[in-house]
C-alpha positions as CSV (number, residue, x, y, z in Angstrom):
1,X,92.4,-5.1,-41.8
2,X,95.2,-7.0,-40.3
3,X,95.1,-10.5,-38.6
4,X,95.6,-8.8,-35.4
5,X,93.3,-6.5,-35.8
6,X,91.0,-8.7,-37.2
7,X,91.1,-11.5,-34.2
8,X,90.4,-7.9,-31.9
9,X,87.4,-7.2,-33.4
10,X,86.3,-10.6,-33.5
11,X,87.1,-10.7,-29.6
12,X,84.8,-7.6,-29.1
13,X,82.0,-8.7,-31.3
14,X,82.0,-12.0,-29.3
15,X,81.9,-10.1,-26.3
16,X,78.9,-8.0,-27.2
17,X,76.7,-10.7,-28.6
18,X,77.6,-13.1,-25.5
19,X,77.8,-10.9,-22.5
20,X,76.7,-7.2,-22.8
21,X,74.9,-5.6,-25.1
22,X,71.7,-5.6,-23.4
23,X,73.3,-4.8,-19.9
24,X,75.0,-1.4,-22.0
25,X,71.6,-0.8,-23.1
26,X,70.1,-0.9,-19.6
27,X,73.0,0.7,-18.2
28,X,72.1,4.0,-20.8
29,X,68.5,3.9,-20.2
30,X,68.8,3.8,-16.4
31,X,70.7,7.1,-16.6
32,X,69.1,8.6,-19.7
33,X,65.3,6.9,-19.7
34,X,65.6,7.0,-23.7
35,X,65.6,4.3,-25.0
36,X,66.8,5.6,-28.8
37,X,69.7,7.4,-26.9
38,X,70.9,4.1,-25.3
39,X,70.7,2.0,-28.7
40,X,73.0,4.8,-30.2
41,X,75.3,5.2,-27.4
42,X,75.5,1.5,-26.8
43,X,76.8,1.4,-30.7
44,X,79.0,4.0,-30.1
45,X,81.0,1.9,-27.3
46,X,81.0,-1.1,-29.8
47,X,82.1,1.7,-32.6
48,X,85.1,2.7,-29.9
49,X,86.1,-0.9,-28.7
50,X,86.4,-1.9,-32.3
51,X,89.2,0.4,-32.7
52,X,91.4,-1.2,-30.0
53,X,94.9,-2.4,-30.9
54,X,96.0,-3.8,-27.7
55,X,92.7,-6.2,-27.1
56,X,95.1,-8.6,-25.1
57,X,96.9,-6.4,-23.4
58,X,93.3,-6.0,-21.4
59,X,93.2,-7.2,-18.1
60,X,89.3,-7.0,-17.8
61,X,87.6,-6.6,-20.9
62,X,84.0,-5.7,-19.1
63,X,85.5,-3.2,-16.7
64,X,87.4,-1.4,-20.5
65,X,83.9,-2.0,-22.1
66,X,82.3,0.0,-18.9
67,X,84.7,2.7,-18.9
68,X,84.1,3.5,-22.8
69,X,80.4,3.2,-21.6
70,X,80.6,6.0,-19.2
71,X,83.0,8.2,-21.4
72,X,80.3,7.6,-24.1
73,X,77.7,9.0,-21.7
74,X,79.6,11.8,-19.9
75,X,80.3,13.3,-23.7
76,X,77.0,12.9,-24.7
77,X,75.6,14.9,-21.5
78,X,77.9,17.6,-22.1
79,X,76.9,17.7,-25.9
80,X,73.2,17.6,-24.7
81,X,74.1,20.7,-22.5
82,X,75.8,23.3,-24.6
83,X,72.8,22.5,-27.3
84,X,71.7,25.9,-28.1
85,X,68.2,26.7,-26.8
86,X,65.1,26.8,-29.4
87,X,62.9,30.2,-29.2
88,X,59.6,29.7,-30.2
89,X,58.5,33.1,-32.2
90,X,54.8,31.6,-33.0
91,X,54.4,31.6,-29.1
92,X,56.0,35.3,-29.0
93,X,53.3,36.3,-32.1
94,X,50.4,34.7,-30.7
95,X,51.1,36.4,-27.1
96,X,51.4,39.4,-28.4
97,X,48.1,39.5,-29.7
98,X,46.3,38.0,-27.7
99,X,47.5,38.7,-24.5
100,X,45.1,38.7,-21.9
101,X,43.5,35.0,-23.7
102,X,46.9,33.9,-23.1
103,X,47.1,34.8,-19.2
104,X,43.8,33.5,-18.5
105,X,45.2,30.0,-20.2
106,X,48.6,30.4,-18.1
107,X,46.8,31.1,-15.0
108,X,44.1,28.5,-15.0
109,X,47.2,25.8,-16.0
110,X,49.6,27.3,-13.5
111,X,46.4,26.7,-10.4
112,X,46.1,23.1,-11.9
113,X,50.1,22.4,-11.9
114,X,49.9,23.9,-8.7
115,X,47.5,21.1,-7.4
116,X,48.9,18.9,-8.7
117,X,52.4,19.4,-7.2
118,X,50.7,19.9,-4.0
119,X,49.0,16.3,-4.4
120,X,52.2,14.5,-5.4
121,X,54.3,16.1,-2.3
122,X,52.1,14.8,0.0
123,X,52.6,11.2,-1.0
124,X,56.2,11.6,0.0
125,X,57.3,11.1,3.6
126,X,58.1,14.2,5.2
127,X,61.7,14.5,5.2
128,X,61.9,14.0,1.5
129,X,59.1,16.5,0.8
130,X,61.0,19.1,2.8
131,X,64.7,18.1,0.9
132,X,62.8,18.7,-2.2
133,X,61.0,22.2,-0.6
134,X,64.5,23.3,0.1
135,X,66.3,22.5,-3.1
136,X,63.2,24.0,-5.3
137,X,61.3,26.5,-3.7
138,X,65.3,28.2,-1.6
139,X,67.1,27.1,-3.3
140,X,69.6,25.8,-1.2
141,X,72.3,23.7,-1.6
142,X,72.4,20.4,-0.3
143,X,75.6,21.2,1.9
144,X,72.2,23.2,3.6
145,X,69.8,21.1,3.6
146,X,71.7,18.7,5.0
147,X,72.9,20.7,8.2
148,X,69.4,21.6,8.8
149,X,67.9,18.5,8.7
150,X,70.4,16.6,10.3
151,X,72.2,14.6,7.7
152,X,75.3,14.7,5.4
153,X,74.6,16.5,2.4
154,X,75.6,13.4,0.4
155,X,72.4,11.2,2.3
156,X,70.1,15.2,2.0
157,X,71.1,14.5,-2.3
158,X,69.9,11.0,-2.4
159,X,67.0,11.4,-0.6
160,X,66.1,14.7,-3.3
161,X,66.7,12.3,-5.9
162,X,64.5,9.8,-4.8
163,X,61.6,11.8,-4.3
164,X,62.1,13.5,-7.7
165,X,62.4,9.7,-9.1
166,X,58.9,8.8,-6.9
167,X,57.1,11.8,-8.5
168,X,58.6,11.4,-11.7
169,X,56.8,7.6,-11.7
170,X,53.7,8.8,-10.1
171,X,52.7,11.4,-12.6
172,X,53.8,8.7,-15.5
173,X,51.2,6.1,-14.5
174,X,48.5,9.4,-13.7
């Protein structure tokens, strides 16, 4: 290793023991809510910033540091996504012969999640529990549901969001 590209490295290790490596791991688990995932990909930045020649040619060093944050996290979503699907054969045997023990399960447990779902919508206010309606049960886009509730479709998304994030945290603390 060079000086130069010793003194860089230095630079960036200062930089995440002073100012950010706990803000890259709560900027991971806010988007990800795994906490594992955001210790890995927060190494991976520091992995990636280590290998920067030009260190001084950075004008902002946090706003580089959040860049290679959200290219970190933008790859490992699209990894996440073309992960091939796991098909459970046991599930497939077990169905098979027993069928009609297995419907009376998945009916009794479908009633129940049923319920439930009822339950939780009705602790949202009512525009949010008919954005979500929309988007889940139509299927609509939010383009839509946004012309017919009167708003944009970008204000129709947030509000889907946040009711997904409200139910989300109520059936975590049920």
């Amino acid at each position: 290793m060079s000086h130069r590209d010793a003194k860089g490295f230095a630079f960036f290790a200062g930089l995440q023991r002073a100012q950010c490596d706990g803000e890259l791991q709560r900027y991971f688990s806010r988007r990800l809510n795994n906490r594992q995932d955001a210790r890995e990909l927060t190494q991976e930045v520091w992995l990636r910033l280590c290998r920067v020649k030009d260190w001084e040619r950075l004008r902002e060093p946090m706003a580089y540091v959040y860049r290679t944050a959200s290219n970190v996290l933008a790859e490992f979503r699209l990894r996440q996504s073309r992960e091939p699907l796991i098909f459970n054969t046991e599930a497939v045997d077990q169905r098979s012969e027993n069928p009609s023990e297995v419907l009376q399960n998945e009916v009794a447990e479908r009633a129940q999640a049923q319920r439930d779902l009822i339950t939780a919508l009705g602790t949202l206010p009512a525009a949010h529990r008919r954005i979500v309606w929309m988007r889940l049960c139509e299927q609509k886009p939010f383009e839509e549901i946004g012309s017919e509730v009167g708003l944009s479709p970008g204000t129709a998304r947030r509000y889907y969001f946040h009711a997904l994030k409200t139910l989300w945290k109520s059936e975590g603390s049920t």
